[in-house]
C-alpha positions in Angstrom: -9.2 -15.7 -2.6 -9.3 -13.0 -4.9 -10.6 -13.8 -8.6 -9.2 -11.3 -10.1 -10.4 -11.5 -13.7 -14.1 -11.0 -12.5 -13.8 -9.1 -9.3 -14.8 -11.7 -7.3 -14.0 -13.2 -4.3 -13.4 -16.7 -5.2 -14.2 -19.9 -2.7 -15.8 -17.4 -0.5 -19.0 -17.3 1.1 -19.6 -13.9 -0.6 -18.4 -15.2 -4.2 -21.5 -13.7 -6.1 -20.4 -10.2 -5.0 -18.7 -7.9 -7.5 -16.4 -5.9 -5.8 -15.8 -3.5 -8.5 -19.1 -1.5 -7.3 -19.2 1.0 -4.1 -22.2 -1.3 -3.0 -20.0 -5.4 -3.5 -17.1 -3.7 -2.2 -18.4 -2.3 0.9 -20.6 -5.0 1.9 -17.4 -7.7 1.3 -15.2 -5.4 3.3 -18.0 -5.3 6.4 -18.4 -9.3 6.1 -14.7 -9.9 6.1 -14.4 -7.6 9.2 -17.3 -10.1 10.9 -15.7 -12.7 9.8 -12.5 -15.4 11.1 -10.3 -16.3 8.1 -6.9 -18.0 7.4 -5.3 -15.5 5.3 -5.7 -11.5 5.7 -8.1 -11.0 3.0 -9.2 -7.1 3.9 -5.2 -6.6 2.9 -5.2 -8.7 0.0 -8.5 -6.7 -1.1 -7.3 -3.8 -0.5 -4.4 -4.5 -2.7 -6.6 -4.5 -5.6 -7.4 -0.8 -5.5 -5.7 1.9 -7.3 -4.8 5.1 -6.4 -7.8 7.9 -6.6 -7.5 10.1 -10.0 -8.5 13.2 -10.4 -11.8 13.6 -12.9 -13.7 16.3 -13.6 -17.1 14.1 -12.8 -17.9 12.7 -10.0 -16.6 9.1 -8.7 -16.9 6.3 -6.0 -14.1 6.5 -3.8 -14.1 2.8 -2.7 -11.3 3.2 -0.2 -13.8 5.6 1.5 -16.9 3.9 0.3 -18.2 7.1 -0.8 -20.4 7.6 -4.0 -18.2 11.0 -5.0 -15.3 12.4 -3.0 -12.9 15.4 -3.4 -10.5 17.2 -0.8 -8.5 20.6 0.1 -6.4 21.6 2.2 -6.6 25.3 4.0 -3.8 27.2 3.8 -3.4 25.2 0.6 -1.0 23.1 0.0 -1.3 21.5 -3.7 -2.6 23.2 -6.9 -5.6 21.1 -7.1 -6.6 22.3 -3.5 -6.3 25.9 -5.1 -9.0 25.0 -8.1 -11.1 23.6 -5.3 -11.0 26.5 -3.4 -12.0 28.8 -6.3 -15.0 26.7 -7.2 -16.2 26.4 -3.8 -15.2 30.5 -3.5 -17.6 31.0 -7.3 -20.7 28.3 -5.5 -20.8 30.5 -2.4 -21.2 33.9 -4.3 -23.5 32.0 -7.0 -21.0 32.7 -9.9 -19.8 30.4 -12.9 -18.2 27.7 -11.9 -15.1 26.7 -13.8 -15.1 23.0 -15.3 -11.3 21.7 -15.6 -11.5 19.2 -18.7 -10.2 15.6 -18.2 -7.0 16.4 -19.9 -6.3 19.5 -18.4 -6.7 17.7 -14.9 -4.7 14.5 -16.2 -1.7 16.6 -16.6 -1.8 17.7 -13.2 -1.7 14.7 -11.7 0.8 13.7 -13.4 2.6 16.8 -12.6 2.1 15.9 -9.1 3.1 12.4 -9.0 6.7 13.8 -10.4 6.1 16.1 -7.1 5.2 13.2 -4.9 8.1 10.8 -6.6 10.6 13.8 -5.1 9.4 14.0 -1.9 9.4 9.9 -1.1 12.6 9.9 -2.6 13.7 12.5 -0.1 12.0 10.8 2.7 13.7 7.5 2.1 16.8 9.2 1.9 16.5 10.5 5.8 15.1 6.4 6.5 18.5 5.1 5.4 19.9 7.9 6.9 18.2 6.9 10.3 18.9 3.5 9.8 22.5 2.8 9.7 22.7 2.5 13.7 20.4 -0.5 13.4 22.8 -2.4 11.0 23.4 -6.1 12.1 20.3 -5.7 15.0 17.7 -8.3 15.2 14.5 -6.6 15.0 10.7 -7.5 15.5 8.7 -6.7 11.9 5.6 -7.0 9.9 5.1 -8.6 6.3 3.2 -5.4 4.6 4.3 -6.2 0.4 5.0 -9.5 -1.1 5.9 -10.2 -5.0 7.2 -13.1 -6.4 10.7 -11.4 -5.3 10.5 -11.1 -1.8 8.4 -9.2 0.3 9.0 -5.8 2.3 9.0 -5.9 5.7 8.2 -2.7 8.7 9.8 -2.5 12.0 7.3 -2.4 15.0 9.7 0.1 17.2 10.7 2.4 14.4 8.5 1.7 11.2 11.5 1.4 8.9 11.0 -0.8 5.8 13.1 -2.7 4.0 13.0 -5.4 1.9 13.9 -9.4 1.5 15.3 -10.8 -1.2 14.2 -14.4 -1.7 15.9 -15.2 -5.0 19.0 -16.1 -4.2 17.5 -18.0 -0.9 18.5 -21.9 -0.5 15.1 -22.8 -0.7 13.0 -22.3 -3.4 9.4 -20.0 -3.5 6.7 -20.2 -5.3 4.8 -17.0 -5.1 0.9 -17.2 -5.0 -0.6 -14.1 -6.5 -4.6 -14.7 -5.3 -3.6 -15.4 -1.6 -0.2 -12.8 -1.6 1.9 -15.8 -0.4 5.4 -17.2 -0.4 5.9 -20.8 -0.2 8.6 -23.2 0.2 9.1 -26.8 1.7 9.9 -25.4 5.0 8.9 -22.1 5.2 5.6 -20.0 4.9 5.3 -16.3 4.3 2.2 -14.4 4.4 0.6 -10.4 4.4 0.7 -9.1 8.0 2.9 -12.2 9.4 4.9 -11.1 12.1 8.7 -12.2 12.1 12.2 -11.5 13.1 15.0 -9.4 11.2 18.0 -8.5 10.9 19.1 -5.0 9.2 21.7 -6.1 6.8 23.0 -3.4 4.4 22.2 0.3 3.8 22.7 1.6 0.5 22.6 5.0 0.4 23.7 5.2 -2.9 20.0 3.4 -4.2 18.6 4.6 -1.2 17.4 1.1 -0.1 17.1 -0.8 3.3 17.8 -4.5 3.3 16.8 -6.9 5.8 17.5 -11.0 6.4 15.5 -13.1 7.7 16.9 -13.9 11.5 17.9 -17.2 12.0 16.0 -19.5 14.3 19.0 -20.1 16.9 20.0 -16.2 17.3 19.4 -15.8 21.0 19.5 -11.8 20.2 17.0 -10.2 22.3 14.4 -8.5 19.9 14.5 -4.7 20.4 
């Protein structure tokens, strides 16, 4: 389980490694590739990262276990592949290079989340879209997210996601942050469990997908 106050991996064989550093974080990610385990803790680990910011020093990328990491794009496709390609363009003909401050480069990424927002938007638009002709099939899906809420689901055949709502459920959850589980008195949810859906509702208006859990005596056959 994931201690996640000191970066630890707690009641784990590998509990004096800090995974906050390229070297604990690697080295826990190989180990829990080795080994057997209960729960899908490379899933649950990976959970803990956040996404890569853009600096003007050089950075881990633990995702990549890399000690420093950057990336373009040719033709180019983003702004930031554009400064890259000027600075690699000044080290090749052994001019100046320019060095973008922190702020400067923190308002770009913010500009391009606001770019990246509109585009998933956009893309989860064309899902529901796509999705309406699987309304009231049973499907066969994977547990990817999991909050206290619910937990988001993906379709095998088509890799639609959706998500279901536990609050309003008979039984009642209790939500285990360390282990990113679900419990009840009769039921168990978990990251990467596979299970049975049915696509309920699209609502194109919020753009969202939402699924029920199929029940245990629908003969359906699973597309």
């Amino acid at each position: 389980m994931i201690d996640q106050s000191k970066g630890h991996l707690a009641g784990y064989k590998e509990s004096d490694t800090d995974i906050h550093t390229l070297t604990g974080y690697r080295d826990v990610m190989r180990s829990l590739t080795k080994s057997k385990q209960k729960l899908p803790l490379r899933s649950i680990v990976n959970r803990l990262l956040s996404r890569a910011e853009i600096k003007s020093s050089a950075e881990p990328h633990m995702g990549m276990s890399l000690h420093c990491y950057t990336n373009f794009t040719s033709p180019l496709r983003r702004y930031t592949d554009f400064l890259v390609h000027r600075q690699i363009k000044a080290a090749i003909n052994k001019r100046a290079i320019t060095n973008y401050g922190d702020e400067y480069l923190t308002g770009l990424y913010d500009r391009q989340n606001i770019a990246r927002q509109a585009s998933r938007e956009t893309e989860q638009w064309l899902t529901c879209q796509y999705a309406e002709q699987f309304k009231g099939k049973t499907l066969a899906a994977t547990l990817c997210h999991i909050n206290s809420s619910g937990f988001t689901v993906r379709t095998f055949d088509t890799g639609i996601e959706g998500f279901i709502d536990l609050r309003k459920h008979p039984d009642k959850f209790s939500f285990d942050q360390l282990t990113m589980t679900l419990k009840s008195k009769t039921q168990n949810f978990q990251l990467e469990q596979a299970l049975r859906v049915v696509l309920k509702n699209v609502d194109m208006k919020n753009r969202e997908i939402i699924f029920t859990i199929a029940v245990e005596q629908d003969k359906e056959e699973v597309r």
